[in-house]
C-alpha positions as CSV (number, residue, x, y, z in Angstrom):
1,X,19.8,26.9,-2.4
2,X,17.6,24.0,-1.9
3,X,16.2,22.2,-4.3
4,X,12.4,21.3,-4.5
5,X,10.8,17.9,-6.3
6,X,8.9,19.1,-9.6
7,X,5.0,19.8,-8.4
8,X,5.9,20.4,-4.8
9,X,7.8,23.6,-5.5
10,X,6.9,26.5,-2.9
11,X,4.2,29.0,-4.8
12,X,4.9,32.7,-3.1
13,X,1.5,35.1,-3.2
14,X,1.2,38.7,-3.0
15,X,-2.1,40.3,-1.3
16,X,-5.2,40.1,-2.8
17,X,-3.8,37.6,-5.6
18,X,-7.0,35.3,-6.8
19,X,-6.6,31.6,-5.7
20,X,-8.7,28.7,-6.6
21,X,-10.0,26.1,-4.9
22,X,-9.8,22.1,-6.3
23,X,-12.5,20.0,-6.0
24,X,-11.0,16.1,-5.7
25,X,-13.0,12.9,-4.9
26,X,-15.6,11.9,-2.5
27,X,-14.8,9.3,-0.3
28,X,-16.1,6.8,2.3
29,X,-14.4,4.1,4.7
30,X,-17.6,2.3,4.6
31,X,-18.1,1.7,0.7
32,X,-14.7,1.9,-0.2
33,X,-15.9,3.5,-4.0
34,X,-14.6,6.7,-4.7
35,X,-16.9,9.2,-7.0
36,X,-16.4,12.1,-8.8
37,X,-17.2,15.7,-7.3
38,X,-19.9,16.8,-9.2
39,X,-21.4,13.4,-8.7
40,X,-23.9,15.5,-6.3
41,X,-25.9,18.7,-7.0
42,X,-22.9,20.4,-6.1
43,X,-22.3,24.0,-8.3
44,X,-20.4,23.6,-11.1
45,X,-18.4,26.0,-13.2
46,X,-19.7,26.8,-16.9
47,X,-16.5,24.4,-18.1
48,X,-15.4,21.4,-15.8
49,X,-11.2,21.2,-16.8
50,X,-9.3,18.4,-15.1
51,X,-6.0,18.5,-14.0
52,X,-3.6,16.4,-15.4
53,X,-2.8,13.3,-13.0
54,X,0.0,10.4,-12.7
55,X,-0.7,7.2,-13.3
56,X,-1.1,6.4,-9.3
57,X,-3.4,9.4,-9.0
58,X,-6.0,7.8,-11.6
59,X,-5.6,4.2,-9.9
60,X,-6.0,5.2,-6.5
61,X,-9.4,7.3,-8.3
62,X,-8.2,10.5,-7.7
63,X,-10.5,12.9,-10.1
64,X,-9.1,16.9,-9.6
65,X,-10.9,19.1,-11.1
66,X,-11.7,23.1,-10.7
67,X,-14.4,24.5,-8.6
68,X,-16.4,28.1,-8.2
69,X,-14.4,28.3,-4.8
70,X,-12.1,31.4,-5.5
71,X,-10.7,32.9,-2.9
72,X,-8.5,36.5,-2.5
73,X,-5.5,36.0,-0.7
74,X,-5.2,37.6,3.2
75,X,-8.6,39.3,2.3
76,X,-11.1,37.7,4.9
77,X,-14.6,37.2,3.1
78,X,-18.0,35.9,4.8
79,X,-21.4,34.4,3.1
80,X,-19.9,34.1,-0.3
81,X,-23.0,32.4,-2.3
82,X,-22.2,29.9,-5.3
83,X,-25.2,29.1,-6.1
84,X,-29.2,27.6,-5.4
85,X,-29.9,24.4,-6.8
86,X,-33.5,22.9,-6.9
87,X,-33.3,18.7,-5.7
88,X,-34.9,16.2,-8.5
89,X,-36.5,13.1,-6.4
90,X,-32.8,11.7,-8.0
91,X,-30.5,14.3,-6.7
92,X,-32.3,13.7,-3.1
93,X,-32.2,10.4,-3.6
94,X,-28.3,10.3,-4.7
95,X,-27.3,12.8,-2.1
96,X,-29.4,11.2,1.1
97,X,-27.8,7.9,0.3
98,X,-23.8,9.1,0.4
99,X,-24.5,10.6,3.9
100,X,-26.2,8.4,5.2
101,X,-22.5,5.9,3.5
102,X,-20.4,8.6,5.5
103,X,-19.1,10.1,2.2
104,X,-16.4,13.2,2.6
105,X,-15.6,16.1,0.5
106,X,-12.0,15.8,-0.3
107,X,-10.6,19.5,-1.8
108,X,-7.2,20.6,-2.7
109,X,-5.5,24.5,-2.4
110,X,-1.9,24.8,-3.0
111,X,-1.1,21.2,-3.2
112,X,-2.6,20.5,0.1
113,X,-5.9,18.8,1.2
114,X,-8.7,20.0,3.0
115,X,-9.0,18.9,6.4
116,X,-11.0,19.3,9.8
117,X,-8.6,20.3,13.1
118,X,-9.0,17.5,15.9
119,X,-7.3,17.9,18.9
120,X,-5.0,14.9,20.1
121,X,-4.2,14.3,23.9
122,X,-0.7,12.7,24.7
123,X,2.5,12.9,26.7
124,X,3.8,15.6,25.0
125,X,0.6,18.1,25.9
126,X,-2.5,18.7,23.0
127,X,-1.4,18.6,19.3
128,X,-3.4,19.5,16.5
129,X,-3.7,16.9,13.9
130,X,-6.0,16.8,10.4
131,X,-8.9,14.6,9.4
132,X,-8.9,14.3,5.8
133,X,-11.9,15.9,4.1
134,X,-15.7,16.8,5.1
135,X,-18.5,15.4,5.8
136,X,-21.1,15.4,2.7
137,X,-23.8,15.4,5.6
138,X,-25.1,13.8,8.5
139,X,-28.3,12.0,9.6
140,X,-30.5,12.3,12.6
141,X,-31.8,9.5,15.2
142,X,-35.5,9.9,13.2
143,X,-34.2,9.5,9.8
144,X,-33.2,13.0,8.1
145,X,-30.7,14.0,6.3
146,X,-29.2,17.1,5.9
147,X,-26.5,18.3,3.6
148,X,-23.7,20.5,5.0
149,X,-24.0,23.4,2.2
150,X,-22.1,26.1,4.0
151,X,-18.0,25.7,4.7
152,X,-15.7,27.8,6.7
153,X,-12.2,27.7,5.2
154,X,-9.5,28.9,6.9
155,X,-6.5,29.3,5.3
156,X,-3.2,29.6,7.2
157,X,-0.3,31.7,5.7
158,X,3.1,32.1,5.9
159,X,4.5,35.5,5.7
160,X,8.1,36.9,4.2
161,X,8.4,40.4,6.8
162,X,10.8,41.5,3.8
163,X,9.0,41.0,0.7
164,X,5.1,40.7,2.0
165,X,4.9,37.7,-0.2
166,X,2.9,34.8,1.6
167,X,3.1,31.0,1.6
168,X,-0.6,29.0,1.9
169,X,1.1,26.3,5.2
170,X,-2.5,25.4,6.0
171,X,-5.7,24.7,4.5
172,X,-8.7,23.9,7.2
173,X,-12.6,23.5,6.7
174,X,-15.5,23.6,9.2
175,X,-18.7,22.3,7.6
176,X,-22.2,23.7,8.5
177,X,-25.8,22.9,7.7
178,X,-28.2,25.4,7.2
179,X,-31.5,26.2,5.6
180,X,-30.9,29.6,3.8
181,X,-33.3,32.4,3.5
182,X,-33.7,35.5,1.1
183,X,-35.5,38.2,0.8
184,X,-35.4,38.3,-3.1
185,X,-33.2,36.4,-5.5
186,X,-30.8,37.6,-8.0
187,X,-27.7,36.1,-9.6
188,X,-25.3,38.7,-9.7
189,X,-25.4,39.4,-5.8
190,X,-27.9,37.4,-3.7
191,X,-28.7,38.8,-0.3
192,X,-29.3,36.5,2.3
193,X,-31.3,37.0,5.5
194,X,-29.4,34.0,6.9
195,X,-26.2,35.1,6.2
196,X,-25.3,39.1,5.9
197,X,-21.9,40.4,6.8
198,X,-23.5,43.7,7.1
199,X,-26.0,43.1,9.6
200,X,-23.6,40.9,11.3
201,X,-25.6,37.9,10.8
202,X,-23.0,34.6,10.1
203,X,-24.2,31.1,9.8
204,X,-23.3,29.3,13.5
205,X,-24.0,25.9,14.9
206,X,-27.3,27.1,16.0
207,X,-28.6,27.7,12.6
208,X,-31.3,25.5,11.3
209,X,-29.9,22.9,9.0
210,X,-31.2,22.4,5.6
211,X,-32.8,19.1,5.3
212,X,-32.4,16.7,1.5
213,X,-35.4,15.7,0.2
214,X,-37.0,16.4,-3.1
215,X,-38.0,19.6,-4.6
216,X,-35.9,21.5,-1.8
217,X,-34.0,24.2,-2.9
218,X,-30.6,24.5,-1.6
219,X,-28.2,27.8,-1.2
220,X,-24.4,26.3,-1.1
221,X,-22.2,29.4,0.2
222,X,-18.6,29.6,1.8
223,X,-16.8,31.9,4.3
224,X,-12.8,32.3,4.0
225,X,-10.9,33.3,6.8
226,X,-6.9,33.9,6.3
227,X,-4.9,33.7,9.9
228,X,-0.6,34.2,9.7
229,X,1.1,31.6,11.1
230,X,4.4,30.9,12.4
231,X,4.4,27.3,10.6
232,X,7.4,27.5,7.8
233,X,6.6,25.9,3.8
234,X,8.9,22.8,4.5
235,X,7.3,22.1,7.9
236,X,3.2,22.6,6.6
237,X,2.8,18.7,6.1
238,X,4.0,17.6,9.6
239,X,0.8,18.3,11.0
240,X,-1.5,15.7,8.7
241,X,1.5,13.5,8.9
242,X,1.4,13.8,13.1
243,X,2.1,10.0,14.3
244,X,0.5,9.9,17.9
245,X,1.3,6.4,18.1
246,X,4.7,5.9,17.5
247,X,5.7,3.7,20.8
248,X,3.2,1.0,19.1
249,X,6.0,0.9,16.2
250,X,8.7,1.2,18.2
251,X,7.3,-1.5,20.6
252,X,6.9,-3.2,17.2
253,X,10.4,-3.0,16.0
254,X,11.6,-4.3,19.3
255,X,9.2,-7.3,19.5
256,X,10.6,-8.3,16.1
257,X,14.0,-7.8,17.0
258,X,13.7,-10.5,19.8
259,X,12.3,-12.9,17.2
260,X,15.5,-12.1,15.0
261,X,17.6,-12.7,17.6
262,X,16.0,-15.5,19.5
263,X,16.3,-17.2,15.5
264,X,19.9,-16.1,14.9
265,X,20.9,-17.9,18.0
266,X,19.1,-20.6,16.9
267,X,21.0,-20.2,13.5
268,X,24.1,-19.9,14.9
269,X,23.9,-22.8,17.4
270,X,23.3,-25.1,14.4
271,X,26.0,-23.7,12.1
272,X,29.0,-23.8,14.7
273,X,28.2,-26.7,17.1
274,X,26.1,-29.1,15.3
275,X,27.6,-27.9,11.8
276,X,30.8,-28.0,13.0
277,X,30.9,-31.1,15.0
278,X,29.0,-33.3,11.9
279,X,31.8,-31.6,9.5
280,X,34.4,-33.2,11.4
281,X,32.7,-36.8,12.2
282,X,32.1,-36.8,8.7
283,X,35.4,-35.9,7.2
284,X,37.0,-37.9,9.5
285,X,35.2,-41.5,8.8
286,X,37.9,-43.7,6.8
287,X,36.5,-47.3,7.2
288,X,33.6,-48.5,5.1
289,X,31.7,-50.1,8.2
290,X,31.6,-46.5,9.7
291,X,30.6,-44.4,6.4
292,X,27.7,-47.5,6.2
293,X,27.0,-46.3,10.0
294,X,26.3,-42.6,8.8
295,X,23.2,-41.0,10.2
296,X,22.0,-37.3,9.6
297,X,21.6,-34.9,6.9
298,X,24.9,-36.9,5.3
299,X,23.4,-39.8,4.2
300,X,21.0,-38.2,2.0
301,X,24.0,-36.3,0.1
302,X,23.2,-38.7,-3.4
303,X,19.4,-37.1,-3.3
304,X,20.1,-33.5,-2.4
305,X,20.1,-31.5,-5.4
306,X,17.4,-34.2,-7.0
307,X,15.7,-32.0,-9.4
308,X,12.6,-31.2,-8.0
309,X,8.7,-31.8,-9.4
310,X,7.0,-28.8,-11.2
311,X,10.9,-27.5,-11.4
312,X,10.0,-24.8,-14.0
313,X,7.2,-23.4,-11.5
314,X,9.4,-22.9,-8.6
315,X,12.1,-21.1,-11.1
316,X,9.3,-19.1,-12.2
317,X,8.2,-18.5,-8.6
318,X,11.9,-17.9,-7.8
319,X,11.9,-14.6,-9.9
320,X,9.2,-13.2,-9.6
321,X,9.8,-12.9,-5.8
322,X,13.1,-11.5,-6.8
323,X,11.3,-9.0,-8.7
324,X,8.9,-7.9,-6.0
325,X,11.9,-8.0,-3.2
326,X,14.4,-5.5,-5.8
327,X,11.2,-3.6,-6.3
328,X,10.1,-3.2,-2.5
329,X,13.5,-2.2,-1.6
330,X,14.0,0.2,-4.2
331,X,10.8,1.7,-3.3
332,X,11.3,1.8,0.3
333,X,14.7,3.0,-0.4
334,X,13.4,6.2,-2.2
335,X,10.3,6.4,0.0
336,X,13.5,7.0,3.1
337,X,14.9,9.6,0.8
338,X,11.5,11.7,1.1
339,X,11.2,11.5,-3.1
340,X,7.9,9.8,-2.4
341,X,5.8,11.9,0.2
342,X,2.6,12.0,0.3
343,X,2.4,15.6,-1.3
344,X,3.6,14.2,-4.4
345,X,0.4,12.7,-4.7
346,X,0.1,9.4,-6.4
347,X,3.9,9.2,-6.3
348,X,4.1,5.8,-4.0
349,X,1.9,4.1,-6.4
350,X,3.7,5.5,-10.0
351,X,6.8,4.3,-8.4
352,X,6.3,1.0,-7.6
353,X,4.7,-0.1,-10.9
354,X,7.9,1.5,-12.7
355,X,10.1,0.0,-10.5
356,X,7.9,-3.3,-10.3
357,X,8.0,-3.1,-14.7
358,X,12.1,-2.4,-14.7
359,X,12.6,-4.9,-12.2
360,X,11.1,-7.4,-15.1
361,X,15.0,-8.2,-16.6
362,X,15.7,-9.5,-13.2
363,X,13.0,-11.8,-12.9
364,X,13.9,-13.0,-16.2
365,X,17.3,-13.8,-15.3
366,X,16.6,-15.5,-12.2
367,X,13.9,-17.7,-13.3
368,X,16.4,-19.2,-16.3
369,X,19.3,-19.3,-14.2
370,X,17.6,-21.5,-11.8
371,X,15.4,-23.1,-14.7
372,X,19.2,-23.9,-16.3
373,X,20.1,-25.3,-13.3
374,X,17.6,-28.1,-12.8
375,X,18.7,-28.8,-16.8
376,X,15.4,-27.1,-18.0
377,X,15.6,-26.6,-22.0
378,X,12.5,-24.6,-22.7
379,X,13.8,-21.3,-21.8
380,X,11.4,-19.5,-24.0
381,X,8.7,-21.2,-22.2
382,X,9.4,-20.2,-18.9
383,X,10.0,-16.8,-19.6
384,X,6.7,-16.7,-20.7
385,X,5.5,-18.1,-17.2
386,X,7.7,-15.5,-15.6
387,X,6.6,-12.5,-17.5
388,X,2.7,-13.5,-17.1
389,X,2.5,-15.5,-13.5
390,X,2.0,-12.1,-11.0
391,X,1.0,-9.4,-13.3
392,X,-1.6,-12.2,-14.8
393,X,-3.5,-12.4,-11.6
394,X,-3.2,-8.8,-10.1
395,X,-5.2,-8.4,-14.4
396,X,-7.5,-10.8,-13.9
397,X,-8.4,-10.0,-10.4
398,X,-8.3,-5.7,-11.1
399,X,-10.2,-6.5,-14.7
400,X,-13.4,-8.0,-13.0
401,X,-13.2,-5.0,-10.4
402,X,-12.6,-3.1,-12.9
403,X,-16.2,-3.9,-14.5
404,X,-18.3,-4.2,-10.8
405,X,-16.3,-0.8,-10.1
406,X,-17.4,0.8,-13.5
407,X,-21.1,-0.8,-12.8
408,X,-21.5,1.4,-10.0
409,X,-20.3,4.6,-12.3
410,X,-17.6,5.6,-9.5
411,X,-14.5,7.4,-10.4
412,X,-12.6,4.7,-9.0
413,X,-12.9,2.5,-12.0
414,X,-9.7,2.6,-14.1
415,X,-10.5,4.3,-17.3
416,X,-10.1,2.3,-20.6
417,X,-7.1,4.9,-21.3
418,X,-5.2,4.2,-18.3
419,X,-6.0,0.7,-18.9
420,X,-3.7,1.0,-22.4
421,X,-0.9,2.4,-20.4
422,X,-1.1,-0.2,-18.0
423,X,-1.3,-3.1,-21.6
424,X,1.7,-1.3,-22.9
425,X,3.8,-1.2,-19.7
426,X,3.2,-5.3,-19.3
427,X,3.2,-6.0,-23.2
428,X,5.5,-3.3,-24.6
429,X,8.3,-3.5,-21.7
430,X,7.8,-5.7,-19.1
431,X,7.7,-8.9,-21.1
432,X,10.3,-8.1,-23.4
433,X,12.9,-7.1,-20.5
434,X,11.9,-10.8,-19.0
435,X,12.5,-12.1,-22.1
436,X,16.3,-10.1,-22.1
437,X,16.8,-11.2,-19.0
438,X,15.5,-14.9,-19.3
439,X,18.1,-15.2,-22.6
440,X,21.1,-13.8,-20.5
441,X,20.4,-16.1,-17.2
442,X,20.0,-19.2,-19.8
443,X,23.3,-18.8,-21.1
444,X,25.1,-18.4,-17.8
445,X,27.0,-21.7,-17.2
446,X,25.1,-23.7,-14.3
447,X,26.1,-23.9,-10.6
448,X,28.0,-27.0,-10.0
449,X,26.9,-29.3,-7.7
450,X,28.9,-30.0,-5.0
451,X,28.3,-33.7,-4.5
452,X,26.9,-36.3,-7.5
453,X,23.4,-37.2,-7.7
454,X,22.4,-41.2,-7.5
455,X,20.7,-42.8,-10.3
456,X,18.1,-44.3,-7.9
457,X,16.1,-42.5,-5.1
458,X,16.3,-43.2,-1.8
459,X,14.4,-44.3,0.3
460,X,12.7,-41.5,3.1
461,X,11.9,-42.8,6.1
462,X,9.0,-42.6,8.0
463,X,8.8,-39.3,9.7
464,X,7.4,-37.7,12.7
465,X,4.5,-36.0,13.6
466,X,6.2,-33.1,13.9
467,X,8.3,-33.2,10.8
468,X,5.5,-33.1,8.8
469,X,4.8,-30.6,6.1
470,X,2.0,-29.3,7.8
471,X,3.5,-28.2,11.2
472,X,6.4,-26.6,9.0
473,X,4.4,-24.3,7.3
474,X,2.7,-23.6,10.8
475,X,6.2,-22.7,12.5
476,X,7.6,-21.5,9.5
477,X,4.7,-18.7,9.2
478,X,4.0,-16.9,12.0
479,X,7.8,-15.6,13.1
480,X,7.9,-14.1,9.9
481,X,4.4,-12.9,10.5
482,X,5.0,-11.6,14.0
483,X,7.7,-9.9,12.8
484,X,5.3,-7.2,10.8
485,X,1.8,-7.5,11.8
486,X,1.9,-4.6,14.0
487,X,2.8,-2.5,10.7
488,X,0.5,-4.1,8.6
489,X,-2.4,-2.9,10.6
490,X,-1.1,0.7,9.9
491,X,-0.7,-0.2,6.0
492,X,-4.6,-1.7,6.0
493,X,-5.4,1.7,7.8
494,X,-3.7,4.0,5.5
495,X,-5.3,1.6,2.5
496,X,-8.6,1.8,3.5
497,X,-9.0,4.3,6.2
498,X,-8.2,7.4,3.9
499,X,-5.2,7.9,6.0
500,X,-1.7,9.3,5.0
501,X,1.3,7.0,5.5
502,X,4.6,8.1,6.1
503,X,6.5,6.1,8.5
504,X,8.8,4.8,5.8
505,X,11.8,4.7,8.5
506,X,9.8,2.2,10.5
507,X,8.9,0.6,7.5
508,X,12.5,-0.1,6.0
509,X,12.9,-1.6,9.8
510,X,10.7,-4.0,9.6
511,X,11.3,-5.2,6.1
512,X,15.0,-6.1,6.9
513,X,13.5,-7.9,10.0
514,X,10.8,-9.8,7.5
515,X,13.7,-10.8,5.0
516,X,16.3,-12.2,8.3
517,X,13.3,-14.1,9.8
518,X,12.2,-15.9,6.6
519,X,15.9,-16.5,6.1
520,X,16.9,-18.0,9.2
521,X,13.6,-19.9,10.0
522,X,13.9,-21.8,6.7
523,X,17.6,-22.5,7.2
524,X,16.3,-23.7,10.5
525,X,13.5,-26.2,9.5
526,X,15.3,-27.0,6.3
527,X,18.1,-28.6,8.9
528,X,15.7,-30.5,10.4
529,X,14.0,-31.9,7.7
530,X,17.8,-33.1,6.2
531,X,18.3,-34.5,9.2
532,X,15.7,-36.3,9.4
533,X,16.9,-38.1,6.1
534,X,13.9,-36.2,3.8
535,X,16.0,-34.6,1.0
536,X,12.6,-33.2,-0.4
537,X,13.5,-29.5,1.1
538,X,13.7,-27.4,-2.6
539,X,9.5,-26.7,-2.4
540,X,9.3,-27.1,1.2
541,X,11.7,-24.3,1.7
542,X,9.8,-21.9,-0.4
543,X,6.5,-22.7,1.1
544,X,7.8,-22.6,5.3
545,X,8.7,-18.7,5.0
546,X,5.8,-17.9,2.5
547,X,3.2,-19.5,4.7
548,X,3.5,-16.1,6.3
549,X,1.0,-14.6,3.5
550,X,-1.8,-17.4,5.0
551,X,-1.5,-15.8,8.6
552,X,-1.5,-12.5,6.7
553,X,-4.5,-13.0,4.6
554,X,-6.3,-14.4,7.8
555,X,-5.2,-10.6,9.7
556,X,-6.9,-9.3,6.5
557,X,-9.9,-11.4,8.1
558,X,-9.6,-10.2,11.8
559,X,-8.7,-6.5,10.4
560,X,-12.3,-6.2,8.3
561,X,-14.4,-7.9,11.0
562,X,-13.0,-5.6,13.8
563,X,-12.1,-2.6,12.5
564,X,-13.9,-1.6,9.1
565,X,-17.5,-1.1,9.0
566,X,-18.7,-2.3,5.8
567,X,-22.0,-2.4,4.4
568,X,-22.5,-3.3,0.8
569,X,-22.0,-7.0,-0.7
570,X,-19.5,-5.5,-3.1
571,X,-17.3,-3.8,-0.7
572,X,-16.3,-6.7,0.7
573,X,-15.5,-8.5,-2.5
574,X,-13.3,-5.3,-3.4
575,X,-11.5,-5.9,-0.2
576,X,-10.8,-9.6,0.1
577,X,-9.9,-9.7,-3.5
578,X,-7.5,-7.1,-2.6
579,X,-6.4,-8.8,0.2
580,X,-5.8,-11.8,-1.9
581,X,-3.7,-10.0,-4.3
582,X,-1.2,-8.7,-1.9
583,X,-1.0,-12.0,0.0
584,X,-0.2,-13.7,-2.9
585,X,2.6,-10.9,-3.7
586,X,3.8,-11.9,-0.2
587,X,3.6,-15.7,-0.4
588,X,5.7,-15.0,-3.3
589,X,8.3,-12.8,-2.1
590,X,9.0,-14.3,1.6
591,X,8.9,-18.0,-0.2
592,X,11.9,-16.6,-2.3
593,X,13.7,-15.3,0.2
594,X,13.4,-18.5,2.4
595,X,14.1,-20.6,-0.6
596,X,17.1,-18.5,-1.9
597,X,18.6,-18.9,1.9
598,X,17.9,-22.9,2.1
599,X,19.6,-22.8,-1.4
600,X,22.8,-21.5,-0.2
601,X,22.5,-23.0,2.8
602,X,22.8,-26.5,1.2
603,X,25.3,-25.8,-1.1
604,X,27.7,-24.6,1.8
605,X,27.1,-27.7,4.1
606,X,27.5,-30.2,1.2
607,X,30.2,-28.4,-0.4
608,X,31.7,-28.7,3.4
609,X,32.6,-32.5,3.1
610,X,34.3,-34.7,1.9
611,X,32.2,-37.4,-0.3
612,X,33.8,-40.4,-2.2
């Protein structure tokens, strides 16, 4: 027997069972601000109950609650009214001004979401794939709006041929406008003149569309159509999750994969032949007159492990980045496993703020370890600056979107319970894991150094144009960048372009690929730069690889101007300020990883020779 995730368990029907329909969120690519259902004159049930939702679910604004959409299963039924709603000059003003900001009607039945069939074209023939939701409306060239009031579901079932018990595999919409008419009104069973199974009347393209403007009275009704189908329960997501693209990603793992190689060559070259061949000059000078002749990354072997300026804020940078790299590949990790598909909704999200909260001890630890190591003192201190430096900003940063968000009364505001979760998880176990951690990584005995430090600086030289800090970060950023813009646009499209994502394979690709190119490029320029006698390399290392979040933050620039259509002031803020928050996560996380590798990479050289 298999065994099923909890909420994703299969639900088997018998005929004519009563199934309701969820009403979720209304959406738009072009505001980016989620609202709640009944937001619009929709028809609502005597008592609106919500359903009870995971933390990522109420983040990403999620709102699920029930609906008067009921539904009999394998029982076919056409021009089901709801109900007639007369528009205030407010309703019609509310509703005229989500269509005309593209807003969709996102539902749920059975765990899965509503969506309209679109036809794809590729190699392997025509494949059906979803678009997620409805359309609210549409407009016309001379200004009108009209609200789609009448919606076709089709529901596609699976069926047992021993046991007659069904399984919902599909769950498809086809939105219609149309201005209903009736002879004479009554509650109980309203008989319409523009919809009547019995005179075989049913509402069609060709029916006149009902038009949103005040004082209109609108009849919102619903047809459901059941159709058997040979798609099994396990299989019923492949067909939102269709991937038509995926020789862009495997063109994209290849082009990344010449980067990594064309750099571990690189790597390699400089280990054995330079590496090698300066070992052995160097451990085989004896006179004075030629150790006075040394030249190269030797000579600057009393200023190497100098403790550097601001020394507590790269320790503190240090872990944090170790914290976000354990909790991205844990994440992705599970995401491989299938734990964290999309129809455990809210999942991704739930999981990385646990993992990104567990993940705390190890930032502690780090950050003292290294903050031991430059013969810090305050360790109490820093662990303070490691516990607050990330989650402080992503606060601030969600806080004041939080309140522009709430201004505009959308559902994607965090509410002020949610917001106590989110306190407790930071206050009540995230900082006192750091702290754990930062106590445990203080008392560890230091690294040893592998050559003495002078009393007195040296001396740098003057350097090249091309050694300078400048053109480093230049280099040092876009290979690591290269390596994963092409999957970046896909995250930035599933982010803001309502779509699912669920290439995690790819995705677990391309992050080993981002963590060898920060590596080796660092290790790369940090030989250089000790080469060319400057033995300032500890914060230069850490900001070569993260560089990468400035060409990433400047995508985020490209990406809105050509592909999103925005169209309010504060859309745009939401975006860029989410765009800063990630690129800071990812300054911070390749940084580590480059630093971490230049770290190592010193100690093994200088640990190489032989220094009197």
């Amino acid at each position: 027997r298999a065994f099923y995730l909890p909420g994703v368990a299969p639900i088997d029907y018998e005929r004519d069972d009563l199934v309701y329909i969820k009403v979720n969120k209304l959406t738009s690519t072009v505001t980016q601000l989620p609202y709640d259902y009944y937001a619009l004159p929709y028809c609502k049930p005597d008592k609106i109950k919500h359903a009870a939702e995971n933390l990522g679910e109420v983040l990403r604004g999620d709102r699920i609650e029930n609906s008067l959409y009921s539904l009999e299963m394998r029982f076919d039924d056409r021009c089901k009214v709801q109900c007639r709603k007369q528009l205030s000059e407010e309703e019609a003003k509310t509703l005229k001004g989500m269509i005309k900001d593209e807003y969709r009607v996102q539902m749920i039945l059975d765990n899965l979401p509503v969506g309209m069939t679109r036809y794809v074209e590729d190699e392997q023939g025509t494949r059906k794939k979803y678009e997620r939701g409805y359309p609210v409306g549409f407009t016309t060239e001379d200004g009108k709006a009209y609200v789609n009031n009448h919606i076709r579901f089709t529901i596609l079932y699976h069926k047992d041929q021993e046991t007659d018990l069904s399984r919902i595999v599909g769950f498809e919409c086809e939105p219609f406008s149309v201005d209903h008419k009736y002879k004479k009104w009554s509650d109980d069973k309203p008989l319409l003149k523009t919809c009547d199974p019995r005179q075989q009347v049913y509402v069609s393209e060709g029916s006149a569309p009902q038009e949103v403007k005040p004082g209109e009275e609108i009849v919102y009704t619903y047809d459901t159509l059941f159709k058997e189908s040979d798609i099994r329960w396990a299989s019923r997501w492949d067909t939102y999750l269709l991937m038509a693209d995926d020789e862009i990603h495997w063109f994209s793992i290849i082009n990344s994969m010449m980067i990594v190689l064309f750099l571990s060559v690189m790597t390699a070259l400089i280990m054995l032949r330079t590496l090698h061949r300066d070992i052995t000059v160097y451990n085989q000078l004896e006179t004075a007159e030629e150790t006075q002749e040394e030249s190269g990354w030797k000579l600057v072997h009393g200023d190497v492990f100098r403790v550097p300026a601001h020394y507590t804020w790269l320790s503190v940078f240090a872990g944090t980045g170790v914290q976000l790299l354990c909790m991205t590949t844990v994440t992705i990790f599970f995401a491989v496993l299938g734990f964290l598909s999309p129809a455990n909704r809210g999942g991704l999200m739930t999981a990385m703020v646990m993992i990104y909260v567990i993940m705390s001890f190890v930032n502690g630890f780090v950050s003292a370890f290294l903050f031991r190591m430059f013969k810090g003192q305050t360790w109490k201190m820093n662990a303070v600056k490691a516990s607050l430096l990330y989650p402080g900003v992503v606060f601030t940063v969600g806080t004041v979107l939080n309140v522009l968000i709430w201004g505009q009364k959308s559902s994607g505001a965090i509410p002020f319970g949610t917001y106590f979760v989110l306190m407790f998880l930071w206050f009540g176990i995230s900082v006192p894991l750091t702290f754990m951690g930062s106590y445990l990584g203080f008392k560890r005995e230091p690294l040893e150094e592998p050559v003495r430090t002078n009393k007195i600086p040296r001396q740098i030289p003057p350097q090249p144009w091309y050694m300078h800090d400048a053109v480093a970060f230049l280099i040092g950023g876009v290979l690591p960048f290269g390596a994963v813009f092409i999957e970046l646009f896909f995250i930035l499209t599933s982010i803001w372009l309502q779509q699912f994502y669920y290439i995690f394979g790819f995705l677990a690709l391309v992050f080993i690929i981002l963590v060898v190119t920060c590596a080796e490029i660092t290790v790369v320029m940090c030989y250089f730069q000790l080469c060319a006698e400057d033995y300032r390399w500890w914060w230069r290392s850490f900001l070569t690889s993260g560089a990468a979040a400035f060409y990433m933050f400047a995508y985020g620039i490209v990406y809105y101007h050509t592909t999103l259509v925005v169209t309010h002031k504060l859309t745009t803020f939401i975006y860029f300020s989410y765009m800063s928050v990630l690129s800071f996560g990812f300054f911070i996380l390749t940084g580590t990883v480059g630093f971490l590798a230049s770290l190592a990479f010193v100690r093994a050289i200088y640990g190489s020779v032989k220094i009197d």
